[in-house]
C-alpha positions, 0 to 999 in steps of 0.5 A, spaced: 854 142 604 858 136 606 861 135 614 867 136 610 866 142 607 863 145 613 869 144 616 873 146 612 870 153 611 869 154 618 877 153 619 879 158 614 873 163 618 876 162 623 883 163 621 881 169 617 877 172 623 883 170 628 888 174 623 883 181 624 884 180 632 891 179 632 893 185 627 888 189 632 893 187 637 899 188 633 898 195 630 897 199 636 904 197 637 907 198 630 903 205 630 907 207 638 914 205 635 913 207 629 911 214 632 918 214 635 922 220 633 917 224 630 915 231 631 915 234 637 910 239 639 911 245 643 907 249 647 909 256 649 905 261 653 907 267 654 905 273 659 905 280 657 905 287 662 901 290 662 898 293 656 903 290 652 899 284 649 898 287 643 905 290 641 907 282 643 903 280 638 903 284 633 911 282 633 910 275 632 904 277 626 909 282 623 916 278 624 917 272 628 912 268 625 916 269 618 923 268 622 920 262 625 919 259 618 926 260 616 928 257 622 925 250 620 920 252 626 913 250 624 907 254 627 901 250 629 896 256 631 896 262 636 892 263 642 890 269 647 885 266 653 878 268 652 877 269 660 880 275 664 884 276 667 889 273 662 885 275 656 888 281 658 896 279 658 897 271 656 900 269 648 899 262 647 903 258 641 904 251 639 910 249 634 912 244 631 920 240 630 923 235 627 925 232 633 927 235 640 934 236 637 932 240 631 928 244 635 934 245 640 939 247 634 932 251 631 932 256 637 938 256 637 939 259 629 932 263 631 936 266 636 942 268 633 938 270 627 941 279 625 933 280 623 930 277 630 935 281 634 934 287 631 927 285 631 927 284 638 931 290 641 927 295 637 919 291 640 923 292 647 926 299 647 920 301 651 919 296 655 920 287 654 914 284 651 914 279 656 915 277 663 914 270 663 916 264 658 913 257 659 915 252 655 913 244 654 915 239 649 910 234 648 909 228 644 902 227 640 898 220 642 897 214 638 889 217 637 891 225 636 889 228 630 896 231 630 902 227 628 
């Protein structure tokens, strides 16, 4: 191969080489700004009386579940811890929205919801189902599984 040549294909090399590190730097940025305004996830846990796990979470499998779907709420998965003592007495969910508005006018529609009403005073007439709620809306990372 002649010096030219040489240099020639050692110059497209590196321009070639140079395009892959650039675009390496460049994408995690798009892949950041292009996840603005996606699904928002929210993480609930909710903490029973005693003894009221079970009604709690036979309400969720035989309505809220179905509601929250209708309601433009996505359910993502549904936990109990493995450790007493709140094994005995927590529900833990995550849920996904649209975006952190959808999912305020999403709660808000659930909540109005006849079906969900009459649903909840009948799980509560002896008691609520829970005496504590957290909620915490989170924004996936660039290298979670979820989006």
């Amino acid at each position: 191969m002649n010096a030219k040549r040489l240099v020639t294909v050692s110059v497209l090399g590196l321009v070639f080489a140079g395009g892959f590190v650039l675009g390496g730097l460049v994408k995690p940025w798009s892949v950041v700004n292009a996840q603005a305004g996606r699904r928002v996830y929210e993480l609930r846990t909710y903490t029973s009386p005693d003894g009221k796990l079970g009604d709690l979470q036979a309400r969720f499998r035989n309505h809220t579940v179905k509601l929250f779907e209708r309601h433009g709420i996505t359910s993502v998965g549904y936990f109990v811890p493995q450790d007493a003592p709140q094994s005995q007495n927590t529900l833990i969910y995550i849920l996904a929205h649209k975006d952190r508005e959808s999912a305020k006018q999403n709660w808000a529609a659930f909540q109005k919801d006849p079906e969900w009403q009459a649903v909840y005073k009948e799980s509560s007439k002896n008691g609520p189902l829970q005496t504590q709620v957290l909620s915490v809306f989170m924004d996936p990372l660039d290298f979670s599984q979820l989006k």
